[in-house]
C-alpha positions in Angstrom: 32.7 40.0 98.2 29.5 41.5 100.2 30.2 44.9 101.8 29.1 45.8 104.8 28.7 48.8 107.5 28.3 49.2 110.5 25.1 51.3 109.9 22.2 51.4 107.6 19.6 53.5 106.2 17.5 55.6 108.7 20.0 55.3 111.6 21.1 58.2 114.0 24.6 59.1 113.5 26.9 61.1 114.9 29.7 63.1 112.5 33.2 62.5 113.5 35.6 63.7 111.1 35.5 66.1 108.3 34.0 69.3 107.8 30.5 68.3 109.8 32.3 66.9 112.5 30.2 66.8 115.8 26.9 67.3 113.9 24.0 64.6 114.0 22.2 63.4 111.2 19.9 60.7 109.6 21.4 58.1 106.7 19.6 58.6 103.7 21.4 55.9 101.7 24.3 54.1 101.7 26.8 54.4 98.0 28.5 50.9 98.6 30.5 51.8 95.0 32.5 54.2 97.1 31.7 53.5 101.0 29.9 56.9 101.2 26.5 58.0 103.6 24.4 60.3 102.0 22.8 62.2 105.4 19.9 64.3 106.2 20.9 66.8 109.0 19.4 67.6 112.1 19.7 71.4 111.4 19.8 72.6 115.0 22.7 70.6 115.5 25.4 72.8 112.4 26.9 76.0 113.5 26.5 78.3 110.8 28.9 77.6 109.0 28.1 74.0 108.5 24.3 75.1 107.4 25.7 77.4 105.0 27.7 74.6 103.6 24.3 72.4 104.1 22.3 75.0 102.0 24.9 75.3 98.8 24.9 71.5 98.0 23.5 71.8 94.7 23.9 69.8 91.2 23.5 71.7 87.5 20.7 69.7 85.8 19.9 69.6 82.0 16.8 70.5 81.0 14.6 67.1 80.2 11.3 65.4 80.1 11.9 64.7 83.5 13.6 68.2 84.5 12.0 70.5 81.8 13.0 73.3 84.3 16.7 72.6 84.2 19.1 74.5 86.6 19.8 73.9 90.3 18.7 71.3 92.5 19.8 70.5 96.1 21.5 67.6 96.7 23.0 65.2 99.7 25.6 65.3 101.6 28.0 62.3 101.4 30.8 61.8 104.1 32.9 58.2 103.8 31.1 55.5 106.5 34.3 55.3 108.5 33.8 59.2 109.5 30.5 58.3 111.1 29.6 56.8 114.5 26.0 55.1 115.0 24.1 56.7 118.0 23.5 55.0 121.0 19.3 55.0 122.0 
C-alpha cells in the first residue's frame, strides 16, 4: 500500500500540535517509515523557547572516513504529518 500526505517536500506549513505548535516552517523530507516531517524553521516565527529547543537538536557521530571529526552535529526536527497543516498562498 502507497502512503501518502497531504503535503510534500518544500511546502509551507504551519505547526499545530506539539511542542512547536503555532510556528511555521519548510518540509525538508518526508520519513514515510514512521509518517514524520523533518522541517526547517522560519526562526522569527519560535519564541525562545522553541529556538532553544531548535538550536540543541544534535546527534553524537563516530569518528569516520566520512566524519573524521566525530562529535556533534545538528540535526532536524521531526513532528508526525498529522500535527502539521499546509499553508494557504
Amino acid at each position: 500500500m502507497v502512503k501518502t500526505y497531504h503535503v510534500k517536500s518544500g511546502d509551507k506549513v504551519v505547526v499545530n500540535a506539539g511542542e512547536f505548535k503555532k510556528a511555521t516552517a519548510t518540509v525538508a523530507s518526508i520519513i514515510k517509515k514512521t509518517d514524520r516531517v523533518v522541517l526547517d524553521f522560519d526562526m522569527d516565527s519560535l519564541t525562545d523557547v522553541q529556538k532553544n529547543k531548535v538550536d540543541n537538536r544534535t546527534r553524537t557521530v563516530k569518528k569516520s572516513q566520512a566524519n573524521p571529526e566525530g562529535g556533534l552535529i545538528p540535526r532536524g526536527v521531526s513532528v508526525h504529518v498529522s500535527n502539521v497543516n499546509k499553508l494557504q498562498s
